[in-house]
C-alpha positions in Angstrom: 109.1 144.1 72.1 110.5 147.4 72.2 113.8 148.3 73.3 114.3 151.8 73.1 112.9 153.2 76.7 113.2 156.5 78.5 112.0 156.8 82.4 110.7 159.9 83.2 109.1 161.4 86.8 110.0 163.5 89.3 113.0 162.7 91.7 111.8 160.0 93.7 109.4 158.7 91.3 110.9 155.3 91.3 112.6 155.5 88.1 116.0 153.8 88.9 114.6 151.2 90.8 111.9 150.3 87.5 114.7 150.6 85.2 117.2 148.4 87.2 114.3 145.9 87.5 113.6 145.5 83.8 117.2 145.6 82.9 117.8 142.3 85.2 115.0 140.6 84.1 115.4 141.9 79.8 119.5 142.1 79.9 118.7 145.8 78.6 121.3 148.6 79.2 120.5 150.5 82.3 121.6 153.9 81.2 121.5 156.2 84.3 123.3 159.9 83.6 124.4 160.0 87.2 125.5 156.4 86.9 127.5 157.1 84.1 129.4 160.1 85.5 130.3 158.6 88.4 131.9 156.0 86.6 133.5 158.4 84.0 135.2 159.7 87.2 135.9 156.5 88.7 138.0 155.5 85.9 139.9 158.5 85.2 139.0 158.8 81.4 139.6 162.5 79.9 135.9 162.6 80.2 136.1 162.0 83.5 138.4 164.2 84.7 136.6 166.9 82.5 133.1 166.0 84.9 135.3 165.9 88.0 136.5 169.3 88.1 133.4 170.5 86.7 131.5 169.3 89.8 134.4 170.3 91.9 134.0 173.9 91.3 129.8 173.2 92.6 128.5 173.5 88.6 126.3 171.5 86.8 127.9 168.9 84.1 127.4 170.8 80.3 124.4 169.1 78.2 127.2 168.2 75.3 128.9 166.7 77.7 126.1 164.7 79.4 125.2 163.7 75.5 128.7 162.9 74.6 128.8 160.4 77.7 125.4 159.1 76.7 126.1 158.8 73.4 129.4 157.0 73.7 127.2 154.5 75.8 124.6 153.8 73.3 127.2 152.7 70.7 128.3 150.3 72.8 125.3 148.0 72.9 122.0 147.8 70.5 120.5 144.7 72.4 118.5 147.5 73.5 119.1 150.7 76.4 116.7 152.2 79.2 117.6 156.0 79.8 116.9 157.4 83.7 117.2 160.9 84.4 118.2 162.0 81.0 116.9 164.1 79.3 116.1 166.7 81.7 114.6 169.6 79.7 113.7 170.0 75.5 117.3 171.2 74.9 118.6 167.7 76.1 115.5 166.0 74.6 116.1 167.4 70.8 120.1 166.9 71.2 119.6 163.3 72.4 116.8 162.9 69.6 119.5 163.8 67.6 122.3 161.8 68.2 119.7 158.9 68.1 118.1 159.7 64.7 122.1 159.7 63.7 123.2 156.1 65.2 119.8 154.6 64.8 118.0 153.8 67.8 114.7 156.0 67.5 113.3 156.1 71.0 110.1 154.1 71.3 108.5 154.5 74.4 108.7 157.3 77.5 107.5 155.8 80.5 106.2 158.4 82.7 106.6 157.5 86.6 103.3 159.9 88.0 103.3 160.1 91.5 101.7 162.6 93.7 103.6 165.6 95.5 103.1 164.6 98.7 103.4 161.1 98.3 107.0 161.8 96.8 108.3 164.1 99.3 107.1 161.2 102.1 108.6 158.7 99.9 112.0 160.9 99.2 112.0 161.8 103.0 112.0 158.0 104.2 115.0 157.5 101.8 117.0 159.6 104.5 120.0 161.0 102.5 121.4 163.4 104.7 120.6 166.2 101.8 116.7 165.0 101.6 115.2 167.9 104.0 112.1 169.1 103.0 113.3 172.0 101.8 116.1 170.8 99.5 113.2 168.1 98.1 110.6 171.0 97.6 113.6 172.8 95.8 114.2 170.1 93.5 110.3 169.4 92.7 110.4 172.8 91.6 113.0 173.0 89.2 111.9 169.7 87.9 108.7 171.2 87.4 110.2 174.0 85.4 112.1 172.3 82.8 111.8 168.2 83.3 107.3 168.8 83.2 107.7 169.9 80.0 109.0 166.7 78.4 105.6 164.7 79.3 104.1 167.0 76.5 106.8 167.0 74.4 106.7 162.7 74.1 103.1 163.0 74.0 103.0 165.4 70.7 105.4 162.4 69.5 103.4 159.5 70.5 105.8 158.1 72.7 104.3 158.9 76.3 102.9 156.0 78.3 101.8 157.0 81.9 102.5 154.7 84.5 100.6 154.9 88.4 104.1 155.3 90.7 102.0 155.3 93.5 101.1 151.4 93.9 103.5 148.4 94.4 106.9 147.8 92.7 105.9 144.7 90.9 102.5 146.2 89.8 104.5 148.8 88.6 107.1 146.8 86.8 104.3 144.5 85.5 102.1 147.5 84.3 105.8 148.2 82.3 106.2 145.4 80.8 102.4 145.4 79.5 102.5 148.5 78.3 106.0 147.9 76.0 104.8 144.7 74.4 
């Protein structure tokens, strides 16, 4: 059974809910980078504070520090981790293949959440956060398009890529998971 998993897919792909499914029913460590920040924040660590005025001034949150806070939260468990929405482009992905190589915890398999554009905007549309308009959601297709595509290559020249169908029902989804990391 593997244990080392990354869920990768465009914004509305489905990967937080797959990852917070498998990480009830496998007691695996749901690692999600916006998760994590927002709890950095919440309690107050230097950390924290570092992320809060750094999304204060309207920025984006460094890749060392992402790592750092990724990093600190891979230490803390070896049961076995899911990343979501980390990494986000090759810098990220060599960093974090980094810091893994160094504490041991080789990633094992990428699931890659496919789903069609349109399909995704309907699906990211019906979510109805107040900053889903199509516009903002064609926006952030784009850039993840630009530097998240990438990575599907990337864990494919590494023989880590798994393609999952994000367009069918959760639990066919989260059983085609499970399947595929026996």
């Amino acid at each position: 059974m593997k244990k080392h998993l990354l869920f990768l897919g465009a914004p509305g792909a489905g990967k937080g809910t797959q990852a917070e499914l498998l990480s009830k029913t496998s007691s695996y460590l749901h690692l999600s980078t916006g998760e994590l920040l927002r709890q950095e924040i919440e309690m107050n660590t230097i950390l924290g504070r570092q992320v809060k005025d750094i999304i204060n001034r309207g920025e984006l949150v460094s890749d060392e520090l992402v790592l750092k806070i990724v990093k600190q939260n891979l230490d803390k468990d070896n049961k076995g981790w899911i990343l979501d929405g980390y990494p986000r482009n090759l810098s990220q992905a060599n960093s974090l293949n980094d810091v893994l190589t160094e504490i041991n915890q080789p990633l094992e398999v990428v699931f890659y959440l496919d789903i069609p554009e349109e399909v995704l905007i309907k699906r990211l549309l019906l979510r109805g956060r107040k900053d889903d308009t199509e516009e903002t959601i064609k926006t952030r297709v784009d850039i993840y398009k630009k530097t998240t595509e990438p990575l599907i290559q990337y864990f494919k020249d590494r023989s880590l890529l798994e393609y999952i169908d994000a367009n069918r029902d959760l639990k066919i989804i989260s059983s085609d998971i499970k399947q595929k990391m026996a």
